[in-house]
N, C-alpha and C positions, 0 to 999 in steps of 0.2 A: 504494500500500500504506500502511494507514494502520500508523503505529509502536506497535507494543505499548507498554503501558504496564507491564506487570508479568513475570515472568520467565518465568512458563508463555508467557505469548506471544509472548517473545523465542523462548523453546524453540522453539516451533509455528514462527515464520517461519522459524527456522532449518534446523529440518527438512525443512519446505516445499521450501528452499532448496537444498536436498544432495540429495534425493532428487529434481530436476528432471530427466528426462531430458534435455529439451532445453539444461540447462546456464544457462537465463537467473537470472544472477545479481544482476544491478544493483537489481534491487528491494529484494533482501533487505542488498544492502548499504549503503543508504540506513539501516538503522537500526543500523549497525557501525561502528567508527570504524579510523581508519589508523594502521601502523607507522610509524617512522623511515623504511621501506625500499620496505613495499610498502602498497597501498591497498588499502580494504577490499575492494574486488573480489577482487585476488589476493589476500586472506586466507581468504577464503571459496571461492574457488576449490582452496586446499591440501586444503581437506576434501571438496570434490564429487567435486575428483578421486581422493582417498584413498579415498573412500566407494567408488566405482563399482570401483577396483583391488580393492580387499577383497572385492567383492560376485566379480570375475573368478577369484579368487584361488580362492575358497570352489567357483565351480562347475567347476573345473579339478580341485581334488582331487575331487569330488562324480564328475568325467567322465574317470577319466584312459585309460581305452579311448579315449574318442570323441576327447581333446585329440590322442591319439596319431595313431590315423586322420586326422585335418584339420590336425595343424599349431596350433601357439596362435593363430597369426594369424586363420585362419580360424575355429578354433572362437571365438573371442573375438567376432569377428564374428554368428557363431549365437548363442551367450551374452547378449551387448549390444542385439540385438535382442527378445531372449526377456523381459532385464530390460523394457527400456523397456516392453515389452509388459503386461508384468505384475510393476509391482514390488512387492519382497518386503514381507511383513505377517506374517509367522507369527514366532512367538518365537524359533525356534530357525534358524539358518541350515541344518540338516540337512534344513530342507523347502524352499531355495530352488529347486533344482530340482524339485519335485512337479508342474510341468504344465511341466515344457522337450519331454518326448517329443513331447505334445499339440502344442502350439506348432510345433515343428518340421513335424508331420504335419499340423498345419494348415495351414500357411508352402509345406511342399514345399521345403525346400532345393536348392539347385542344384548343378549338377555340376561348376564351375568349380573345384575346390580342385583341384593339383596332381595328375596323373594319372588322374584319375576322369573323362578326357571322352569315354571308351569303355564309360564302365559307366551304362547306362540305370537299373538297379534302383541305383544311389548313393544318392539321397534315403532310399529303405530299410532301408538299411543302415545310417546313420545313425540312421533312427528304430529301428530295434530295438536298436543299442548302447544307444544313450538311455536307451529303456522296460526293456532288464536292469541296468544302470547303476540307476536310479533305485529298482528292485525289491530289488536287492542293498542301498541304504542304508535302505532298508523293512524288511529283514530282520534288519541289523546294528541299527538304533536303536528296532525294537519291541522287542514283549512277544515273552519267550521263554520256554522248561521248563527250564530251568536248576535252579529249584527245588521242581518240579514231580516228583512220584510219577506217574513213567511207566508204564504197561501193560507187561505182558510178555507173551510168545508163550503161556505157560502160563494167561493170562486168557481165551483166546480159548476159548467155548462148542464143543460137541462138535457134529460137520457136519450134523447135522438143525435145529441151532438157529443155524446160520449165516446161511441167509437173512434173517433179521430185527434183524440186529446192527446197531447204527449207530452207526459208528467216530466218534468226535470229531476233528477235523486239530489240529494244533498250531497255536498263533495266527503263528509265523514258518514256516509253508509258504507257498510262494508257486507257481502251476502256470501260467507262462507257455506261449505259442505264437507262434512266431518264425519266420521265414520266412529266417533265415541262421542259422549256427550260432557264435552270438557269444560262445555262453557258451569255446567253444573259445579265440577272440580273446582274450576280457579275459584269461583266464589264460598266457595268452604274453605277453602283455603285462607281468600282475602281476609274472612272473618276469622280466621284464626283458630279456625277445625282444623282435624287431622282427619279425616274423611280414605276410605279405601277409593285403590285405582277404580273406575268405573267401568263396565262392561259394556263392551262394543254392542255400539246402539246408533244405527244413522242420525245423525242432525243436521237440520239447516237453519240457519241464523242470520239473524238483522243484527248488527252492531253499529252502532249510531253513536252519536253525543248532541247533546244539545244542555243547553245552557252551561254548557261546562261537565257535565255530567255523562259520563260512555253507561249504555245499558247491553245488553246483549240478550233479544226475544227469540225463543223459537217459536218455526211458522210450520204451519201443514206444506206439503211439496207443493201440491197444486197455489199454495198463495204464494210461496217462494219462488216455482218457478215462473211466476207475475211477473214478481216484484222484477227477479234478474231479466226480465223481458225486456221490463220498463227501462231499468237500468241502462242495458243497452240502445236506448231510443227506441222499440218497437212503441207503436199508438196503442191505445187502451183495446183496441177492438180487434188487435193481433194477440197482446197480451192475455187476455180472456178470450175464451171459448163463447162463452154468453157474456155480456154487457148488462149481467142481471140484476137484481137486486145483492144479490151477495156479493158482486162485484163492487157495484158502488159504495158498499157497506166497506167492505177493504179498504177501496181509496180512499175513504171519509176520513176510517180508523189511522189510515197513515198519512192523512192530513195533519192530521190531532198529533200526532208522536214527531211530525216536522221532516220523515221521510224524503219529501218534495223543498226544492229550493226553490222553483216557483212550475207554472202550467203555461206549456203550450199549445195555444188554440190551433188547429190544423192550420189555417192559415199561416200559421207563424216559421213554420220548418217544414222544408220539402221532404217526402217520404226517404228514405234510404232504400239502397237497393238489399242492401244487406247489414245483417244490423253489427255493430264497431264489438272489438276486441272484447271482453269478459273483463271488467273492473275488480274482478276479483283480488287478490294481493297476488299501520298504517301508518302528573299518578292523581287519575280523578277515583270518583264514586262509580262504585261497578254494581248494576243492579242486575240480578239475572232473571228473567220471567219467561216458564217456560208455557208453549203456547199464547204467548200476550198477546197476538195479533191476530189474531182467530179468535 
Protein backbone atom coordinates (compact mmCIF):
# COMPACT_ATOMS: atom_id res chain seq x y z
CA UNK A 1 0.00 0.00 0.00
CA UNK A 2 1.48 2.92 -1.00
CA UNK A 3 1.13 5.91 1.87
CA UNK A 4 -1.19 8.66 1.01
CA UNK A 5 0.34 11.77 0.96
CA UNK A 6 -2.56 14.18 1.60
CA UNK A 7 -5.57 13.75 4.13
CA UNK A 8 -8.38 12.77 1.71
CA UNK A 9 -6.01 9.69 1.38
CA UNK A 10 -5.34 9.13 4.68
CA UNK A 11 -9.36 9.28 4.95
CA UNK A 12 -9.75 6.63 1.99
CA UNK A 13 -7.05 4.15 3.47
CA UNK A 14 -8.63 4.56 6.46
CA UNK A 15 -11.96 3.79 5.49
CA UNK A 16 -10.79 1.10 3.32
CA UNK A 17 -9.60 -0.16 6.54
CA UNK A 18 -12.65 -0.37 8.81
CA UNK A 19 -14.97 -1.26 6.58
CA UNK A 20 -12.73 -4.74 5.63
CA UNK A 21 -14.74 -7.53 6.22
CA UNK A 22 -12.07 -9.67 6.42
CA UNK A 23 -10.50 -7.44 9.33
CA UNK A 24 -6.89 -7.35 7.55
CA UNK A 25 -5.58 -4.48 9.01
CA UNK A 26 -1.65 -4.38 8.83
CA UNK A 27 -1.67 -2.50 5.72
CA UNK A 28 -3.50 0.28 6.71
CA UNK A 29 -1.43 0.52 9.71
CA UNK A 30 1.65 0.82 8.15
CA UNK A 31 0.63 4.47 7.53
CA UNK A 32 -0.46 5.07 11.49
CA UNK A 33 1.61 5.47 14.18
CA UNK A 34 1.71 3.81 17.88
CA UNK A 35 0.46 4.70 21.57
CA UNK A 36 2.48 4.56 24.60
CA UNK A 37 0.28 1.22 25.20
CA UNK A 38 -0.88 -0.08 22.01
CA UNK A 39 0.35 -0.38 18.30
CA UNK A 40 -1.06 0.99 15.50
CA UNK A 41 -2.76 -2.26 14.72
CA UNK A 42 -4.73 -2.36 17.82
CA UNK A 43 -5.48 1.35 17.34
CA UNK A 44 -7.09 0.68 14.34
CA UNK A 45 -8.41 -2.21 15.27
CA UNK A 46 -10.67 -0.14 18.37
CA UNK A 47 -12.41 1.26 15.30
CA UNK A 48 -13.04 -2.00 12.91
CA UNK A 49 -14.40 -3.33 15.70
CA UNK A 50 -16.53 -0.24 16.84
CA UNK A 51 -17.54 0.17 13.38
CA UNK A 52 -18.97 -3.42 12.73
CA UNK A 53 -20.62 -3.36 16.70
CA UNK A 54 -22.53 -0.14 15.41
CA UNK A 55 -23.39 -1.42 12.15
CA UNK A 56 -24.90 -4.82 14.75
CA UNK A 57 -26.26 -2.46 16.88
CA UNK A 58 -28.35 -0.52 14.06
CA UNK A 59 -29.61 -3.99 12.53
CA UNK A 60 -30.91 -5.27 15.95
CA UNK A 61 -33.20 -2.30 16.42
CA UNK A 62 -33.96 -2.27 12.47
CA UNK A 63 -35.00 -6.42 13.55
CA UNK A 64 -36.19 -6.63 17.00
CA UNK A 65 -38.82 -9.56 15.98
CA UNK A 66 -36.29 -11.51 14.15
CA UNK A 67 -33.35 -10.77 17.20
CA UNK A 68 -36.11 -12.17 19.31
CA UNK A 69 -36.84 -15.22 17.36
CA UNK A 70 -32.80 -16.25 16.90
CA UNK A 71 -31.31 -15.03 19.90
CA UNK A 72 -28.56 -12.06 19.35
CA UNK A 73 -26.01 -14.75 18.86
CA UNK A 74 -27.46 -16.10 16.17
CA UNK A 75 -29.03 -13.23 14.54
CA UNK A 76 -25.77 -11.49 14.78
CA UNK A 77 -24.42 -14.24 12.98
CA UNK A 78 -27.26 -13.66 9.96
CA UNK A 79 -26.42 -9.91 10.39
CA UNK A 80 -22.46 -10.30 9.80
CA UNK A 81 -22.90 -12.34 7.08
CA UNK A 82 -25.43 -10.05 5.22
CA UNK A 83 -22.88 -7.00 6.14
CA UNK A 84 -19.88 -8.78 4.74
CA UNK A 85 -22.01 -9.57 1.89
CA UNK A 86 -23.17 -6.32 1.05
CA UNK A 87 -21.67 -3.54 2.91
CA UNK A 88 -23.56 -0.45 3.65
CA UNK A 89 -23.23 2.69 1.04
CA UNK A 90 -26.46 4.45 1.58
CA UNK A 91 -26.51 7.64 3.68
CA UNK A 92 -28.71 6.92 6.16
CA UNK A 93 -28.33 3.75 8.33
CA UNK A 94 -32.32 3.21 8.12
CA UNK A 95 -31.41 1.54 4.79
CA UNK A 96 -28.99 -0.92 6.20
CA UNK A 97 -31.15 -3.55 6.14
CA UNK A 98 -32.98 -2.89 2.50
CA UNK A 99 -31.60 -6.33 0.93
CA UNK A 100 -31.08 -8.58 4.42
CA UNK A 101 -34.65 -10.23 3.50
CA UNK A 102 -33.17 -10.90 0.00
CA UNK A 103 -29.95 -12.08 1.39
CA UNK A 104 -31.37 -14.35 3.65
CA UNK A 105 -33.79 -15.95 0.92
CA UNK A 106 -30.91 -16.19 -1.16
CA UNK A 107 -28.59 -17.77 1.75
CA UNK A 108 -31.48 -20.05 2.86
CA UNK A 109 -30.61 -19.91 6.59
CA UNK A 110 -30.53 -22.91 8.47
CA UNK A 111 -32.21 -24.45 11.17
CA UNK A 112 -29.64 -24.86 13.68
CA UNK A 113 -30.69 -21.90 16.04
CA UNK A 114 -32.13 -23.31 19.35
CA UNK A 115 -35.38 -25.31 18.95
CA UNK A 116 -36.02 -24.89 15.32
CA UNK A 117 -34.73 -28.57 14.25
CA UNK A 118 -38.27 -29.66 13.86
CA UNK A 119 -39.45 -26.85 11.93
CA UNK A 120 -38.70 -27.47 8.10
CA UNK A 121 -40.45 -24.15 6.90
CA UNK A 122 -37.61 -22.09 9.62
CA UNK A 123 -35.76 -20.49 6.93
CA UNK A 124 -39.22 -18.96 6.01
CA UNK A 125 -40.10 -17.70 8.79
CA UNK A 126 -37.37 -15.92 9.17
CA UNK A 127 -37.43 -14.56 5.73
CA UNK A 128 -40.93 -13.06 6.12
CA UNK A 129 -40.03 -11.47 9.73
CA UNK A 130 -37.20 -9.80 7.68
CA UNK A 131 -39.27 -8.62 4.51
CA UNK A 132 -42.37 -7.07 7.28
CA UNK A 133 -39.54 -5.93 9.56
CA UNK A 134 -37.92 -4.09 6.69
CA UNK A 135 -41.46 -2.81 5.12
CA UNK A 136 -42.48 -1.57 8.54
CA UNK A 137 -39.06 0.89 8.43
CA UNK A 138 -40.23 1.68 4.77
CA UNK A 139 -43.28 2.99 6.19
CA UNK A 140 -42.07 4.72 9.21
CA UNK A 141 -39.07 6.78 7.24
CA UNK A 142 -41.06 7.43 3.85
CA UNK A 143 -43.32 9.86 2.56
CA UNK A 144 -46.56 10.12 4.33
CA UNK A 145 -50.31 12.21 4.26
CA UNK A 146 -49.78 13.71 7.28
CA UNK A 147 -50.01 16.94 5.57
CA UNK A 148 -51.85 15.95 2.96
CA UNK A 149 -55.81 16.92 2.01
CA UNK A 150 -57.35 13.42 2.23
CA UNK A 151 -60.59 12.38 0.22
CA UNK A 152 -63.48 11.79 2.03
CA UNK A 153 -66.32 9.08 1.74
CA UNK A 154 -68.54 12.17 0.44
CA UNK A 155 -65.96 12.60 -2.68
CA UNK A 156 -66.72 9.40 -3.94
CA UNK A 157 -68.98 9.72 -7.56
CA UNK A 158 -72.47 8.27 -7.58
CA UNK A 159 -72.46 4.17 -8.44
CA UNK A 160 -72.95 4.60 -12.26
CA UNK A 161 -69.72 6.49 -12.33
CA UNK A 162 -67.97 4.13 -10.07
CA UNK A 163 -66.55 1.88 -12.58
CA UNK A 164 -64.01 4.25 -13.92
CA UNK A 165 -62.66 5.94 -10.78
CA UNK A 166 -59.15 5.42 -10.11
CA UNK A 167 -58.31 5.63 -6.49
CA UNK A 168 -54.68 7.01 -5.96
CA UNK A 169 -52.95 4.63 -2.72
CA UNK A 170 -51.16 6.64 -0.21
CA UNK A 171 -47.32 6.72 -0.88
CA UNK A 172 -46.88 4.64 2.94
CA UNK A 173 -49.30 1.74 1.88
CA UNK A 174 -47.50 -1.13 1.68
CA UNK A 175 -49.65 -4.72 0.53
CA UNK A 176 -47.46 -7.56 1.41
CA UNK A 177 -48.15 -11.41 1.09
CA UNK A 178 -46.61 -13.76 3.77
CA UNK A 179 -46.86 -17.17 4.16
CA UNK A 180 -46.89 -16.97 8.24
CA UNK A 181 -48.72 -14.42 10.09
CA UNK A 182 -45.94 -12.34 11.55
CA UNK A 183 -47.58 -9.23 11.59
CA UNK A 184 -49.21 -11.11 14.74
CA UNK A 185 -45.56 -11.92 16.17
CA UNK A 186 -43.85 -8.50 15.87
CA UNK A 187 -46.75 -7.03 17.88
CA UNK A 188 -46.27 -9.43 20.90
CA UNK A 189 -43.28 -8.88 20.65
CA UNK A 190 -43.42 -4.91 20.45
CA UNK A 191 -45.47 -5.30 23.70
CA UNK A 192 -43.05 -7.07 25.38
CA UNK A 193 -44.55 -10.83 25.12
CA UNK A 194 -42.47 -13.67 24.47
CA UNK A 195 -45.01 -15.39 22.34
CA UNK A 196 -44.18 -18.97 20.25
CA UNK A 197 -42.98 -18.87 16.40
CA UNK A 198 -46.21 -18.85 14.75
CA UNK A 199 -47.53 -21.47 12.24
CA UNK A 200 -47.51 -21.14 8.63
CA UNK A 201 -50.64 -19.48 7.80
CA UNK A 202 -51.08 -17.23 4.45
CA UNK A 203 -51.51 -13.59 5.01
CA UNK A 204 -52.17 -10.57 3.21
CA UNK A 205 -51.64 -7.19 4.64
CA UNK A 206 -52.39 -3.33 4.57
CA UNK A 207 -49.41 -1.57 6.26
CA UNK A 208 -50.11 2.20 6.36
CA UNK A 209 -49.22 5.06 8.68
CA UNK A 210 -51.18 7.92 9.06
CA UNK A 211 -50.91 10.41 11.46
CA UNK A 212 -47.61 9.27 12.56
CA UNK A 213 -48.90 6.16 13.60
CA UNK A 214 -47.80 2.55 11.19
CA UNK A 215 -50.84 -0.18 11.69
CA UNK A 216 -50.67 -3.23 9.98
CA UNK A 217 -54.62 -4.92 8.87
CA UNK A 218 -55.29 -8.12 7.59
CA UNK A 219 -57.79 -8.33 4.57
CA UNK A 220 -59.71 -11.31 2.86
CA UNK A 221 -57.75 -12.02 -0.79
CA UNK A 222 -60.60 -11.02 -2.65
CA UNK A 223 -60.34 -7.30 -0.91
CA UNK A 224 -56.59 -7.42 -1.02
CA UNK A 225 -56.32 -8.57 -4.30
CA UNK A 226 -58.44 -5.00 -4.89
CA UNK A 227 -56.64 -3.00 -3.04
CA UNK A 228 -53.00 -4.22 -5.04
CA UNK A 229 -55.26 -3.63 -8.21
CA UNK A 230 -55.81 -0.34 -7.36
CA UNK A 231 -52.51 0.02 -6.36
CA UNK A 232 -51.31 -0.47 -9.48
CA UNK A 233 -53.79 2.15 -11.23
CA UNK A 234 -56.34 -0.56 -12.42
CA UNK A 235 -60.12 1.62 -12.33
CA UNK A 236 -62.60 0.53 -9.75
CA UNK A 237 -64.50 -1.45 -12.32
CA UNK A 238 -61.33 -3.77 -13.24
CA UNK A 239 -60.49 -3.83 -9.62
CA UNK A 240 -63.82 -5.41 -8.69
CA UNK A 241 -65.67 -8.03 -10.27
CA UNK A 242 -69.12 -6.27 -9.27
CA UNK A 243 -69.14 -2.42 -8.53
CA UNK A 244 -71.46 -3.68 -5.76
CA UNK A 245 -72.58 -2.64 -2.75
CA UNK A 246 -69.63 -4.48 -0.83
CA UNK A 247 -67.44 -2.96 -3.04
CA UNK A 248 -68.40 0.54 -2.37
CA UNK A 249 -68.41 -0.46 1.33
CA UNK A 250 -64.51 -1.30 0.82
CA UNK A 251 -63.70 1.87 -0.72
CA UNK A 252 -65.69 3.88 1.83
CA UNK A 253 -63.96 1.77 4.66
CA UNK A 254 -60.49 2.62 3.01
CA UNK A 255 -61.40 6.12 2.71
CA UNK A 256 -61.99 6.35 6.45
CA UNK A 257 -58.23 4.55 7.22
CA UNK A 258 -56.76 7.35 4.59
CA UNK A 259 -55.68 4.22 2.02
CA UNK A 260 -56.26 6.90 -0.82
CA UNK A 261 -54.04 10.12 -1.39
CA UNK A 262 -56.60 11.48 -3.37
CA UNK A 263 -59.50 10.18 -6.59
CA UNK A 264 -59.21 10.17 -9.83
CA UNK A 265 -62.22 10.90 -11.95
CA UNK A 266 -61.99 8.84 -15.21
CA UNK A 267 -61.50 11.97 -16.85
CA UNK A 268 -58.41 12.74 -15.04
CA UNK A 269 -55.94 9.80 -16.27
CA UNK A 270 -55.91 7.95 -19.47
CA UNK A 271 -56.55 4.17 -19.18
CA UNK A 272 -53.16 2.08 -19.01
CA UNK A 273 -52.42 -0.55 -21.31
CA UNK A 274 -51.02 -2.47 -18.75
CA UNK A 275 -51.08 -1.83 -15.30
CA UNK A 276 -47.09 -0.57 -13.61
CA UNK A 277 -44.77 -2.79 -11.78
CA UNK A 278 -46.02 -4.21 -8.20
CA UNK A 279 -45.26 -1.47 -5.35
CA UNK A 280 -44.76 -4.05 -3.24
CA UNK A 281 -41.06 -3.66 -1.33
CA UNK A 282 -40.28 0.90 3.54
CA UNK A 283 -40.10 3.76 15.65
CA UNK A 284 -43.80 4.64 15.63
CA UNK A 285 -47.02 2.91 17.34
CA UNK A 286 -47.68 -0.48 15.71
CA UNK A 287 -51.37 -1.47 15.97
CA UNK A 288 -52.13 -4.81 14.44
CA UNK A 289 -55.93 -5.80 13.46
CA UNK A 290 -56.46 -8.64 12.19
CA UNK A 291 -59.24 -8.63 9.58
CA UNK A 292 -59.87 -4.60 10.08
CA UNK A 293 -60.94 -4.10 6.75
CA UNK A 294 -63.42 -6.46 6.00
Amino acid sequence: MAEPSDLAGLQRCLQTAIMDPDGDLDEAAQVLTASETLTARQRLAIYWRGYRLRLLENMRGLHPGLTHLLGEETFDRFALDYLDARPPSAYTLSRLDEGFAAHLSATRPDRRAPGTSKRPDWPDLIIDIARLERIITEVIEGPGTENADLPATDDLPEPADLPGLRPVVAPCLRLPRLAFPVHEYLTAVRRGEDPDPPAARPVRLAVHRRDYKVTMRELDPAAHRALRALAKGAAVGVAFQDVDAQAIGLLRRWIDLGFFSHLDEPADREPADREPADREPGSGSITSTRKGAR
